[in-house]
C-alpha atoms as an extended CHARMM CRD file, in Angstrom:
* protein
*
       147  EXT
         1         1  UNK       CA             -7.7330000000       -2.1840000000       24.8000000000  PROA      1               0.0000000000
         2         2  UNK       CA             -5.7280000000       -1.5380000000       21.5870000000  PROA      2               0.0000000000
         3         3  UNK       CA             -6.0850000000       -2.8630000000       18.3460000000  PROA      3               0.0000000000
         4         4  UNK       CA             -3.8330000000       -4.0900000000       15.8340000000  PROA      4               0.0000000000
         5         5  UNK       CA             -2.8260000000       -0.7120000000       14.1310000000  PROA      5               0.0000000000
         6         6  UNK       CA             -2.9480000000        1.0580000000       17.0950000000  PROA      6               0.0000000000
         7         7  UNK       CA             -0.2920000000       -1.3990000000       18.9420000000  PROA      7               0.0000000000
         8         8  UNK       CA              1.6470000000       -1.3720000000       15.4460000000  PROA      8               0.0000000000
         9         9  UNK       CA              1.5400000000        2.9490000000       16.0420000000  PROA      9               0.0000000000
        10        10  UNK       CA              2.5650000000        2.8210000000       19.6030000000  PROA      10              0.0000000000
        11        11  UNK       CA              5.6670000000        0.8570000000       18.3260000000  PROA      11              0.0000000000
        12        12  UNK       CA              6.8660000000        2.9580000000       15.9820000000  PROA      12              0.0000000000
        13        13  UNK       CA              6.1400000000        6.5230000000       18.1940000000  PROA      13              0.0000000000
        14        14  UNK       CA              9.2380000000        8.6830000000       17.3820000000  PROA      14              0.0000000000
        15        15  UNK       CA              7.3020000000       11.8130000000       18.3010000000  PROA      15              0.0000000000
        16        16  UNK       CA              7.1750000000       15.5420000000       16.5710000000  PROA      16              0.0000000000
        17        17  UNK       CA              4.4280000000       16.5620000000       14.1570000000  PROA      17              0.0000000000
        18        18  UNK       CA              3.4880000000       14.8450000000       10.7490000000  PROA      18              0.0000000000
        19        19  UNK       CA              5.4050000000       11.6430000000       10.4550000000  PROA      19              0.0000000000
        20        20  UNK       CA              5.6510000000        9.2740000000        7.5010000000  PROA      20              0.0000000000
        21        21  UNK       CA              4.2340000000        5.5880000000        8.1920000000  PROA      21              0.0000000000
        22        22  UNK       CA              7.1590000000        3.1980000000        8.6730000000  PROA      22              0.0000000000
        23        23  UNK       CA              7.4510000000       -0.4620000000        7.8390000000  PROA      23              0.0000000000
        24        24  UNK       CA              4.9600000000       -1.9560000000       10.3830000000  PROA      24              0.0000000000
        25        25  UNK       CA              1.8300000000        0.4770000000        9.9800000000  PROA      25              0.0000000000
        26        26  UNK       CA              2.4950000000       -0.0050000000        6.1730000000  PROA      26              0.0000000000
        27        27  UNK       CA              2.5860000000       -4.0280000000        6.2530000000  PROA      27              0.0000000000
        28        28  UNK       CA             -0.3570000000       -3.7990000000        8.4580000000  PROA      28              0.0000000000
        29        29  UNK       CA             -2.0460000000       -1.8970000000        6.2510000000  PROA      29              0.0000000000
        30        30  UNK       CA             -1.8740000000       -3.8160000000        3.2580000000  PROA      30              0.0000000000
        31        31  UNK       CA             -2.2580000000       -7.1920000000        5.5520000000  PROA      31              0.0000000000
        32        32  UNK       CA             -5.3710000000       -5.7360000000        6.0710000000  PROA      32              0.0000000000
        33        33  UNK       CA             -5.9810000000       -5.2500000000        2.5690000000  PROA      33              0.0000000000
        34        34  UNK       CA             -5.5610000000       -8.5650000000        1.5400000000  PROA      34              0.0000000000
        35        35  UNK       CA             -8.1930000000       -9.7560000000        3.9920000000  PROA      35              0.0000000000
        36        36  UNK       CA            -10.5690000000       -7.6240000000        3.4230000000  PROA      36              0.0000000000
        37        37  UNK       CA            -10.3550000000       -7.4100000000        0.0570000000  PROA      37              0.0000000000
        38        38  UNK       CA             -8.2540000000       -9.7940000000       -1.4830000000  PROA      38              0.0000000000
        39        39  UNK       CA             -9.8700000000      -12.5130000000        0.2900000000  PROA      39              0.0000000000
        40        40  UNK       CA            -13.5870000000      -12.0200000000       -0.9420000000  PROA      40              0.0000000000
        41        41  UNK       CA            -12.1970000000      -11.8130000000       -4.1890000000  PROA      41              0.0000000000
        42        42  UNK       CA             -9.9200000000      -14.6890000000       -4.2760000000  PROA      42              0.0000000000
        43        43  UNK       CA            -13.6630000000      -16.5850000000       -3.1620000000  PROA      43              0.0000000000
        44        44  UNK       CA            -15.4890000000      -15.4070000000       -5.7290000000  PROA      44              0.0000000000
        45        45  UNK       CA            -13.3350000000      -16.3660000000       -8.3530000000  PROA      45              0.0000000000
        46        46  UNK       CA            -13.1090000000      -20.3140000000       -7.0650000000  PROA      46              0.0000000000
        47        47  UNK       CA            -17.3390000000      -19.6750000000       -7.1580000000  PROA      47              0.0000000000
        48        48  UNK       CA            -17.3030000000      -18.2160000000      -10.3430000000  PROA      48              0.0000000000
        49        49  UNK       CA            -14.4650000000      -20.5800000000      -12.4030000000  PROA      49              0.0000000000
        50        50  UNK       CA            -15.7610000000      -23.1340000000      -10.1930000000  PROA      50              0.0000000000
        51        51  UNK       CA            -11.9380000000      -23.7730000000       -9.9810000000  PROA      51              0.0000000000
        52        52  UNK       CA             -8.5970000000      -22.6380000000       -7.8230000000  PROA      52              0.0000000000
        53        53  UNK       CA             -5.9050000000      -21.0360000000       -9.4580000000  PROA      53              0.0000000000
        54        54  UNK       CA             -4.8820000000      -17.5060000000      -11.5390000000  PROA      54              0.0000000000
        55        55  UNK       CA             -8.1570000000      -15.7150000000      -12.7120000000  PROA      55              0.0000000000
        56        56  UNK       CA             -7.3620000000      -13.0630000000      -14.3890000000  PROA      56              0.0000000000
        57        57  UNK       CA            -10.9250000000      -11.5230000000      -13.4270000000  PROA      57              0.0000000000
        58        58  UNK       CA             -9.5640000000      -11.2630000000       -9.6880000000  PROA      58              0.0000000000
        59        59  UNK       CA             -5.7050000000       -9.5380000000      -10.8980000000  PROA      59              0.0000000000
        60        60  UNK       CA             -8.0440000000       -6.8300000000      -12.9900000000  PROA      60              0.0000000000
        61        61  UNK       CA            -10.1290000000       -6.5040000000       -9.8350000000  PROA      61              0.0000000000
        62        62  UNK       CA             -6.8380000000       -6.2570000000       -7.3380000000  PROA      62              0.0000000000
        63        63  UNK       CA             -4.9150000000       -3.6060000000       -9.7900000000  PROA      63              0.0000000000
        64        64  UNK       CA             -7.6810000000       -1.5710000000      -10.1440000000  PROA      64              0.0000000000
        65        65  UNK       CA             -8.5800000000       -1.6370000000       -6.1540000000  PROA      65              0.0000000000
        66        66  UNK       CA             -5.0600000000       -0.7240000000       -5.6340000000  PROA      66              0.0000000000
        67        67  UNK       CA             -4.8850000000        2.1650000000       -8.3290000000  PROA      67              0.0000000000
        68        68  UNK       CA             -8.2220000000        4.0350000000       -8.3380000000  PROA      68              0.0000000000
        69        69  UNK       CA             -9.1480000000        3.7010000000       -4.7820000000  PROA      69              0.0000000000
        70        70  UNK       CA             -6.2050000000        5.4950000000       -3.4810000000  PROA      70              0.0000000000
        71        71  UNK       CA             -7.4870000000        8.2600000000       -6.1930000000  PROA      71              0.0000000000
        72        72  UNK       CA            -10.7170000000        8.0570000000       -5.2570000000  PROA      72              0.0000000000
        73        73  UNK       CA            -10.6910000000        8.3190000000       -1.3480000000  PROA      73              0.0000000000
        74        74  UNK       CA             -7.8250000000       11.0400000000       -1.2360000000  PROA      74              0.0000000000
        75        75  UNK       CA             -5.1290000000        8.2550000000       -0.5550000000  PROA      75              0.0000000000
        76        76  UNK       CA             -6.6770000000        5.7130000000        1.8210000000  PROA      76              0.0000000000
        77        77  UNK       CA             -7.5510000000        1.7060000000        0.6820000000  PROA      77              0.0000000000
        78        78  UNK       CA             -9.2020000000        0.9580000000        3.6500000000  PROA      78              0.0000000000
        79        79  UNK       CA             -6.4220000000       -1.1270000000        5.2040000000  PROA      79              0.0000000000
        80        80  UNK       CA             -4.5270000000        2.2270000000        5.1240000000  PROA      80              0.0000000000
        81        81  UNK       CA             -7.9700000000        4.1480000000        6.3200000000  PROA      81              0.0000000000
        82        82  UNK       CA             -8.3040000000        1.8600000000        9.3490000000  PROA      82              0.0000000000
        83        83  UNK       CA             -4.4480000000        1.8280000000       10.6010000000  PROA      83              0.0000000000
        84        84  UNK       CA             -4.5630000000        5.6930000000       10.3590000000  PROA      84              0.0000000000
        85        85  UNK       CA             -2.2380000000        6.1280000000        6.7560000000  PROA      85              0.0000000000
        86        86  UNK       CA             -2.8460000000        7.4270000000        3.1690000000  PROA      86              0.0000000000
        87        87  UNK       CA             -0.7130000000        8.2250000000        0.2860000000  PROA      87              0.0000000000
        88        88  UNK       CA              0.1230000000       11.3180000000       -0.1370000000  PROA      88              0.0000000000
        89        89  UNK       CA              2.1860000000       13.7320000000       -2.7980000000  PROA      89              0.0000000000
        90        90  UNK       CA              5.1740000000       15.1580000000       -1.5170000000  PROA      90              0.0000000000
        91        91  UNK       CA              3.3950000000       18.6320000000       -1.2220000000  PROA      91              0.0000000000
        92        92  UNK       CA              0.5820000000       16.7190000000        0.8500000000  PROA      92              0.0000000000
        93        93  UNK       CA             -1.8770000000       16.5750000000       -2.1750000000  PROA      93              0.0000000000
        94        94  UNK       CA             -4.0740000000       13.7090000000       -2.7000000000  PROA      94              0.0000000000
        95        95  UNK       CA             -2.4410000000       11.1810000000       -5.4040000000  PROA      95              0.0000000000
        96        96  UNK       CA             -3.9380000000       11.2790000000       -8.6950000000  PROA      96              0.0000000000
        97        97  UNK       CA             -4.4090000000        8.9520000000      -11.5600000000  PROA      97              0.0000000000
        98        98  UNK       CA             -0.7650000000        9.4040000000      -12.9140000000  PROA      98              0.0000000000
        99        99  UNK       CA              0.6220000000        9.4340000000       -9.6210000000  PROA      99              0.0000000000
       100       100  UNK       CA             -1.2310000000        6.0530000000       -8.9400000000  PROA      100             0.0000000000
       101       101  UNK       CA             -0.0810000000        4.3040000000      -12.4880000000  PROA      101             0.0000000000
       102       102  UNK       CA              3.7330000000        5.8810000000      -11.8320000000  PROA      102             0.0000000000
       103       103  UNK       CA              3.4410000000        4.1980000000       -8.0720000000  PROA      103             0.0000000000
       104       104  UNK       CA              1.9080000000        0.3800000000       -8.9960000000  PROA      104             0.0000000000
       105       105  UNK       CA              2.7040000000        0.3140000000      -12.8470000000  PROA      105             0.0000000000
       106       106  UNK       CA              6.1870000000        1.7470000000      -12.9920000000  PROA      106             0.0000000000
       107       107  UNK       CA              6.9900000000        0.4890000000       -9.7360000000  PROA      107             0.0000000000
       108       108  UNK       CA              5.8230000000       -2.9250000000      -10.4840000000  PROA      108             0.0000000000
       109       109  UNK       CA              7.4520000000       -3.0810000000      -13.4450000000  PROA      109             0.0000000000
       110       110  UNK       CA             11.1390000000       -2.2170000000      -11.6680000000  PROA      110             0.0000000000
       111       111  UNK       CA              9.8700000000       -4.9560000000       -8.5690000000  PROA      111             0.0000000000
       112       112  UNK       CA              9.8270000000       -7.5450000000      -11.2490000000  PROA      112             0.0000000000
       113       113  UNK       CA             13.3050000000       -6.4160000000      -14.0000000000  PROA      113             0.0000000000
       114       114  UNK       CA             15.3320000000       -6.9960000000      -10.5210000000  PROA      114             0.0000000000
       115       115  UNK       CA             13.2240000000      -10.3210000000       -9.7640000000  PROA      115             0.0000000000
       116       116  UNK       CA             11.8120000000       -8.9290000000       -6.3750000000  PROA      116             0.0000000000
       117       117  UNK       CA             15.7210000000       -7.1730000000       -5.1240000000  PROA      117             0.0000000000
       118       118  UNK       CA             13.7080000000       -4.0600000000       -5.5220000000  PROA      118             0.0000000000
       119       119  UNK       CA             11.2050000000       -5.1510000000       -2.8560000000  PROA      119             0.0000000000
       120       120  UNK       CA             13.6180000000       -5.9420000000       -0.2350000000  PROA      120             0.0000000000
       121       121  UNK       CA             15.1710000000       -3.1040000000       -0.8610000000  PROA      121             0.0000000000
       122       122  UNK       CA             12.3630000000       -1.0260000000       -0.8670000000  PROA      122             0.0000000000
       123       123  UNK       CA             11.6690000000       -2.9680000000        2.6660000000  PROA      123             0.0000000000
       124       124  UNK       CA             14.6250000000       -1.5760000000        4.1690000000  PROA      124             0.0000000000
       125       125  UNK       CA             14.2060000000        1.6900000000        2.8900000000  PROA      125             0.0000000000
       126       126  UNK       CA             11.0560000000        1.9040000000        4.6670000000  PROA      126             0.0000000000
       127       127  UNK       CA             12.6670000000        0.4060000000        7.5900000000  PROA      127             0.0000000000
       128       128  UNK       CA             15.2440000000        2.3750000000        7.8140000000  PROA      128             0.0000000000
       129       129  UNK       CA             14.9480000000        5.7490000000        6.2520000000  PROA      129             0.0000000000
       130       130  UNK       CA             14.2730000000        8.8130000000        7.9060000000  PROA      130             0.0000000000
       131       131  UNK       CA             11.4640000000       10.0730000000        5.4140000000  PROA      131             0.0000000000
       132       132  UNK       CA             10.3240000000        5.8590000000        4.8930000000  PROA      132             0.0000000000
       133       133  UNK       CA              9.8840000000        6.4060000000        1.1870000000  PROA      133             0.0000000000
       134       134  UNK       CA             10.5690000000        3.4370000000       -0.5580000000  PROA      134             0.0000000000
       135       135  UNK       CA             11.2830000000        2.9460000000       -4.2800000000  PROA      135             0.0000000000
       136       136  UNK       CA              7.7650000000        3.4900000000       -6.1070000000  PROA      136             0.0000000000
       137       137  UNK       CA              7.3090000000        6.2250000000       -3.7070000000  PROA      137             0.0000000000
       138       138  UNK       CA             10.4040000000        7.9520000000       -4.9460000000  PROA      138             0.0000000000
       139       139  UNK       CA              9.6490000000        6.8170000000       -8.8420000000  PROA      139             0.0000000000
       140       140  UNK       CA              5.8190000000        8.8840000000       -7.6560000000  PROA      140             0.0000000000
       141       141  UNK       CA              6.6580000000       11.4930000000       -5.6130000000  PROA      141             0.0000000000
       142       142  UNK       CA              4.7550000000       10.1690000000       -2.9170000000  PROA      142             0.0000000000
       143       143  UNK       CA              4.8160000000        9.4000000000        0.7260000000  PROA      143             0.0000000000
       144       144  UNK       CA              2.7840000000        7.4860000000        3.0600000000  PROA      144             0.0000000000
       145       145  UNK       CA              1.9710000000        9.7680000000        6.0130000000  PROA      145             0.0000000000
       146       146  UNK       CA             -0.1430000000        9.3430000000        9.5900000000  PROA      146             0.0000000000
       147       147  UNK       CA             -3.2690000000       11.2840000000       10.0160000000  PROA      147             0.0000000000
């Protein structure tokens, strides 16, 4: 039987050689994310504070998931490593460090001056593009691409 990614892969089958991951593999992906890893953490902050709400412990640990892991596993979190994806440069190099802070930092930073327009935009981009690059992937020179 298939799992999640794999349904979310057979969906978006265009065929030909490498494609880029469109919106579904991508929301999977970071779905997956969350659980796995936003999740525990969200916990462990309500054991730690002893308290719900916005530790600031848990955004470090999120931010720094989301830029040095990509870095450090040649593009995958490991939502993106179990639905097949990774981030790539545009000449199919692992991201780096800069590429990482241009992607979250820069890109976060334009998400939030047009009070989250960006991200629907970005959305449809994905959606609807022939290369699915969205915003901070054009601000990085990036691409999220299948194995």
């Amino acid at each position: 039987m298939f799992g999640a990614c794999e349904m979310i892969v057979i969906l978006n089958e265009t065929g030909g050689g490498t494609m880029n991951a469109g919106f579904w593999i991508r929301l999977g992906a970071g779905l997956l994310d969350g659980l796995i890893v936003g999740l525990p953490l969200g916990l462990l902050s309500i054991v730690i504070t002893n308290a719900f709400g916005k530790d600031h412990l848990t955004d470090l640990l999120s931010f720094l998931y989301a830029l040095l892991v990509p870095v450090v596993w040649k593009g995958y979190t490991i939502g993106k490593k179990i639905c097949g994806v990774r981030i790539a440069k545009l000449d199919g190099s692992p991201p780096t460090i800069l590429t990482m802070l241009l992607r979250n930092v820069v890109g976060g930073l334009v998400y939030a001056a047009t009070l989250g327009i960006a991200v629907v935009v970005s959305a449809f981009m994905v959606g609807l593009r022939e290369d699915k690059r969205a915003i901070h992937d054009f601000i990085a020179g990036t691409e999220v691409v299948r194995d």
